[in-house]
C-alpha positions in Angstrom: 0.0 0.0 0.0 1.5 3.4 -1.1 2.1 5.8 1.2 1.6 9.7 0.4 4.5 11.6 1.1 4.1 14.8 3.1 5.8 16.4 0.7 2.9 16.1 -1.6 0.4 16.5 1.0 1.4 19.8 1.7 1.2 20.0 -2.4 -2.2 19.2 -2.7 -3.5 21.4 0.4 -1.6 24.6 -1.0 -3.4 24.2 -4.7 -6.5 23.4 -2.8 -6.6 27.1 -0.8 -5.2 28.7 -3.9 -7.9 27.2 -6.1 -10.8 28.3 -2.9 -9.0 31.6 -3.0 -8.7 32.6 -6.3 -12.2 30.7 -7.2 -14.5 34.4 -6.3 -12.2 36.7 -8.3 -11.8 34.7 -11.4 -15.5 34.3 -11.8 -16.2 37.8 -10.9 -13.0 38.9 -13.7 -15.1 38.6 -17.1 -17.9 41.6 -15.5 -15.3 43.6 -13.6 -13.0 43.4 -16.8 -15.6 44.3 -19.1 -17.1 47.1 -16.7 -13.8 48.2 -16.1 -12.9 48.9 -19.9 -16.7 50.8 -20.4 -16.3 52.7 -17.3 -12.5 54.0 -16.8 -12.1 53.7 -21.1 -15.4 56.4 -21.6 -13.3 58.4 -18.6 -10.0 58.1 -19.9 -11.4 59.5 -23.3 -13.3 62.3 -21.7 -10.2 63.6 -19.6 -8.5 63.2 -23.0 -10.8 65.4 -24.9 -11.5 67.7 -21.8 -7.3 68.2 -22.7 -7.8 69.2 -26.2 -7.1 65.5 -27.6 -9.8 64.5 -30.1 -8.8 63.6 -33.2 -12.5 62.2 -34.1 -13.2 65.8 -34.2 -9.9 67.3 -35.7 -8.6 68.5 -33.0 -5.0 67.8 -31.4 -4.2 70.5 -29.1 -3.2 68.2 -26.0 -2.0 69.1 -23.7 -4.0 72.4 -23.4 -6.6 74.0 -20.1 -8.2 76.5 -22.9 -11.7 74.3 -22.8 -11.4 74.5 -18.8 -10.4 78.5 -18.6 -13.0 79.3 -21.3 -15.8 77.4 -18.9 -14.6 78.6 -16.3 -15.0 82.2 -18.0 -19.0 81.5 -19.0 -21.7 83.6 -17.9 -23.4 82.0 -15.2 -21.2 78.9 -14.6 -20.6 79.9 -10.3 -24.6 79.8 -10.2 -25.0 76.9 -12.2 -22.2 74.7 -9.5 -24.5 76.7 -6.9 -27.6 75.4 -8.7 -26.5 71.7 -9.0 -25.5 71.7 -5.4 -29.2 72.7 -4.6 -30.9 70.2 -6.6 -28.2 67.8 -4.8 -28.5 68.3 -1.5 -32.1 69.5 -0.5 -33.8 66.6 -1.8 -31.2 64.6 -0.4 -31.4 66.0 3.4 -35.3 66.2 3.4 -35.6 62.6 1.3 -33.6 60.8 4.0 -35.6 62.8 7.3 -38.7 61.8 5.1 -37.5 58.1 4.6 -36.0 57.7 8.1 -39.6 58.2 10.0 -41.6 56.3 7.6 -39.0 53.1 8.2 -39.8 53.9 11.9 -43.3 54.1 11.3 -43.1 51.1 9.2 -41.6 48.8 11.6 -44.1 49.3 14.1 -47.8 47.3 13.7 -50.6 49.2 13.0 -54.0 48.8 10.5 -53.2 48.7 7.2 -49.4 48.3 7.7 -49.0 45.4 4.7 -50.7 47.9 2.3 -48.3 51.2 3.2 -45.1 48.7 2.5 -46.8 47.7 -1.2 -47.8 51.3 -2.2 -44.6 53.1 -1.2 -42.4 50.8 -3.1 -44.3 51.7 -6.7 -42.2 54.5 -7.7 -39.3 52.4 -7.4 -40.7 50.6 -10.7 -42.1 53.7 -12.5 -39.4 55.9 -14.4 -38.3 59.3 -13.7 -40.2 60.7 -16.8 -43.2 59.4 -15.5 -42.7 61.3 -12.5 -42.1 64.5 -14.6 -45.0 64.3 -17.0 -46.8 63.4 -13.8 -45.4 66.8 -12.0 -46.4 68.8 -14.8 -50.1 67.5 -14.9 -50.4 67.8 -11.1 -48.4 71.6 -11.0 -48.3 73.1 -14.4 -50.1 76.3 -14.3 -53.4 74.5 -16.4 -52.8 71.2 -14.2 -55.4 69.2 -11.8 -54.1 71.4 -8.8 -54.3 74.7 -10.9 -58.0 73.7 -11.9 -58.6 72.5 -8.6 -58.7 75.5 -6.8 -59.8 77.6 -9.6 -63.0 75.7 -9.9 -63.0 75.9 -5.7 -62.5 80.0 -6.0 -59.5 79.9 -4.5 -57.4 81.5 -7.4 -59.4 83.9 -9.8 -57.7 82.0 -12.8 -55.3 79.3 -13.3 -52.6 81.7 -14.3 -52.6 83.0 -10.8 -51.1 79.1 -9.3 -47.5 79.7 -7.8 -45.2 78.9 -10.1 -43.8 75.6 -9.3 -42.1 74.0 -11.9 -40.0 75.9 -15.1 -38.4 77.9 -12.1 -34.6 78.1 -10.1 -36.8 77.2 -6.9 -36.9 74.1 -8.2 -40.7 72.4 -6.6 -40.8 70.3 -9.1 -37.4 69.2 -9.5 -37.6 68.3 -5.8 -40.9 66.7 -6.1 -39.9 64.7 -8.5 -36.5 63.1 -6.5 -38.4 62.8 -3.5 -41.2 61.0 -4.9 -38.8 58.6 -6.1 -36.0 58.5 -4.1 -38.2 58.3 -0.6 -39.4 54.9 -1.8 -35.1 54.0 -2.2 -33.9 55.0 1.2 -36.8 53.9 3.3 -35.8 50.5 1.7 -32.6 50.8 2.4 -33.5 51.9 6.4 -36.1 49.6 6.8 -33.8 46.8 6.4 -31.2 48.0 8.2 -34.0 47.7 11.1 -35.3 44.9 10.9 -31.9 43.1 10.8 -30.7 45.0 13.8 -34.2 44.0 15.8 -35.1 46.3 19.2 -33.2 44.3 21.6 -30.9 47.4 21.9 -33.8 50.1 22.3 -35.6 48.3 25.1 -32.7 48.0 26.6 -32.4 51.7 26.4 -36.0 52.1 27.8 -35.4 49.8 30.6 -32.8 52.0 31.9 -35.2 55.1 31.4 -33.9 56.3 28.2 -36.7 58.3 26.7 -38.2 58.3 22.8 -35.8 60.8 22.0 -32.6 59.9 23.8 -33.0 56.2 22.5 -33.8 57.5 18.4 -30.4 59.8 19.6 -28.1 57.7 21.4 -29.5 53.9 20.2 -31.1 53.8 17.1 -29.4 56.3 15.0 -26.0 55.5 15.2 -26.8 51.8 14.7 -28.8 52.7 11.3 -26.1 55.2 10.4 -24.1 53.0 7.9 -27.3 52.5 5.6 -28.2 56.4 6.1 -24.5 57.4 4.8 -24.8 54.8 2.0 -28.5 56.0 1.0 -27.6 59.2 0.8 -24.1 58.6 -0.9 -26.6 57.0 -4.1 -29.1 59.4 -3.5 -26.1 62.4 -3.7 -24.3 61.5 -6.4 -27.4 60.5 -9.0 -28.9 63.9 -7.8 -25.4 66.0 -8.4 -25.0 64.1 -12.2 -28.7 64.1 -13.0 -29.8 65.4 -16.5 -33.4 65.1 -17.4 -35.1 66.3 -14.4 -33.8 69.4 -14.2 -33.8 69.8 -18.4 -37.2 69.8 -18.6 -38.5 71.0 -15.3 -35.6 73.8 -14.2 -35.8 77.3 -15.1 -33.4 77.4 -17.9 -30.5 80.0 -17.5 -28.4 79.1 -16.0 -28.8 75.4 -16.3 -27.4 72.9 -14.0 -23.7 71.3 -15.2 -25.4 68.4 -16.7 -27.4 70.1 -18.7 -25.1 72.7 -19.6 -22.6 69.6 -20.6 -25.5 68.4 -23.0 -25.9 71.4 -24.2 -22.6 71.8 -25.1 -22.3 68.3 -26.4 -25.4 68.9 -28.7 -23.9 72.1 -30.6 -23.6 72.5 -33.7 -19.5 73.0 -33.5 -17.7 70.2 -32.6 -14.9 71.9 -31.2 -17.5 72.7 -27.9 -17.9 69.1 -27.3 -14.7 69.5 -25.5 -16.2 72.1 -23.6 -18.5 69.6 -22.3 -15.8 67.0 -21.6 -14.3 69.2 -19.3 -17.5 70.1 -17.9 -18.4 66.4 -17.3 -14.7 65.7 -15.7 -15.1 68.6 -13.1 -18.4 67.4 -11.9 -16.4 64.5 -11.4 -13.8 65.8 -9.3 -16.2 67.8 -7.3 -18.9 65.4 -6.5 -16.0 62.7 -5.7 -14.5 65.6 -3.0 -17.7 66.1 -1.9 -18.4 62.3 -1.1 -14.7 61.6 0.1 -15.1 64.6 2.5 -18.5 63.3 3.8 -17.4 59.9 3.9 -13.7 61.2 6.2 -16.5 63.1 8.4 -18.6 59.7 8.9 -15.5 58.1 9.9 -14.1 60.6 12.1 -18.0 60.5 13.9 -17.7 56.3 13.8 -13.9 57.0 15.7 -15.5 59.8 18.3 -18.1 56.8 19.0 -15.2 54.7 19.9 -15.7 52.2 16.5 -12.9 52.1 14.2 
């Protein structure tokens, strides 16, 4: 009878744990390749052009900052990085306070709970466009609302509705990213909750801990990695969205999307470049935004004694 040698025993059990070990990423290589290549290629060719490299167009001017300094130099480009900041974070602050009481709510029983956790997922399945042409039925200055109250003799005409929509305020922008984006984060919190279970608040309340100081000091910072990654999504599709605030903003100025498709639609070639370098500074300053909130979130995990 043949005896292995430990030589080859130890053989076998090393290709064994590199085969476990390697198993995950060469199955995962073919999508990360391929995303890889779509995602970092397309960026790669926009800092490129943003540079003044585009031969597709005629132009070799790399390296050059002309197409930044001439954005940089538009009329109206400060309030447009103002105006994309607004449409950003608003919605974003008063989506997640919104979301975070109606996972609160949700978790507890009450009549007709089951039916609230159907109807507040829909507009995770309806497309933002629905939700525009649906904002401009329900607050367009001829809408349902307008004629509403008209027909109630609230307003003497329709033309006398606040202006909701087509303005910097942005109503209808926000109503829009709310009424899709409350549906996303309560999702995301309500999970977060029910794995976590209220062992740890009635604790709290067995000690005395009131409403407050448990939400405070118990609940919230256990929920606060699914708040930061809500709003991380919610953030960075708001800062980089296009069609919302196209066809619902104000017009001049424009949010950076928009003014990047605008740019990017012209006539000349030579201002597609223009929108390049648009589209790589919104880029760079929603990434510092994020990387600054996320070094705050840490330094707040680190003050709570969790590294």
């Amino acid at each position: 009878m043949a005896i292995a040698s430990p030589t080859r025993n130890r053989g076998h059990a090393r290709w064994a744990t590199w085969r476990r070990r390697a198993y995950v990423p060469v199955m995962l290589a073919p999508v990360v390749l391929t995303l890889g290549v779509l995602f970092f290629g397309s960026l790669l060719v926009a800092l490129l052009q943003s540079f003044g490299h585009a031969p597709i167009y005629g132009i070799t001017e790399f390296p050059t900052l002309k197409h930044y300094r001439s954005l940089f130099a538009l009329p109206g480009f400060w309030a447009s990085v103002g105006l994309t900041f607004y449409y950003a974070i608003v919605p974003t602050i008063v989506g997640t306070i919104a979301s975070l009481y109606l996972a609160l709510t949700l978790r507890r029983r009450f009549r007709g709970r089951r039916f609230v956790q159907f109807v507040y997922k829909l507009p995770l399945m309806i497309p933002y466009l629905v939700g525009v042409a649906l904002t401009i039925v329900l607050f367009g200055n001829g809408g349902i609302a307008a004629r509403t109250l008209f027909a109630l003799g609230v307003i003497d005409s329709t033309g006398d509705f606040p202006r909701l929509i087509y303005s910097h305020a942005g109503w209808g922008v926000m109503f829009v990213y709310l009424w899709k984006q409350i549906p996303f984060t309560t999702l995301i919190l309500y999970s977060v909750l029910m794995g976590l279970g209220k062992e740890s608040e009635e604790a709290a309340v067995t000690l005395g801990a009131g409403r407050w100081q448990t939400f405070w000091h118990v609940t919230l910072p256990q929920i606060m990695p699914g708040v930061v990654s809500a709003t991380i999504i919610v953030f960075a599709f708001n800062f980089g969205s296009f069609e919302v605030p196209f066809i619902l903003g104000g017009g001049f100025p424009n949010t950076l999307p928009v003014e990047a498709w605008r740019a990017f639609d012209d006539a000349d070639y030579s201002k597609r470049l223009r929108a390049m370098a648009i589209v790589m500074f919104i880029g760079v300053l929603s990434s510092a935004v994020l990387i600054t909130y996320l070094a705050a979130y840490r330094r707040f995990e680190r003050l709570r004694g969790r590294q």
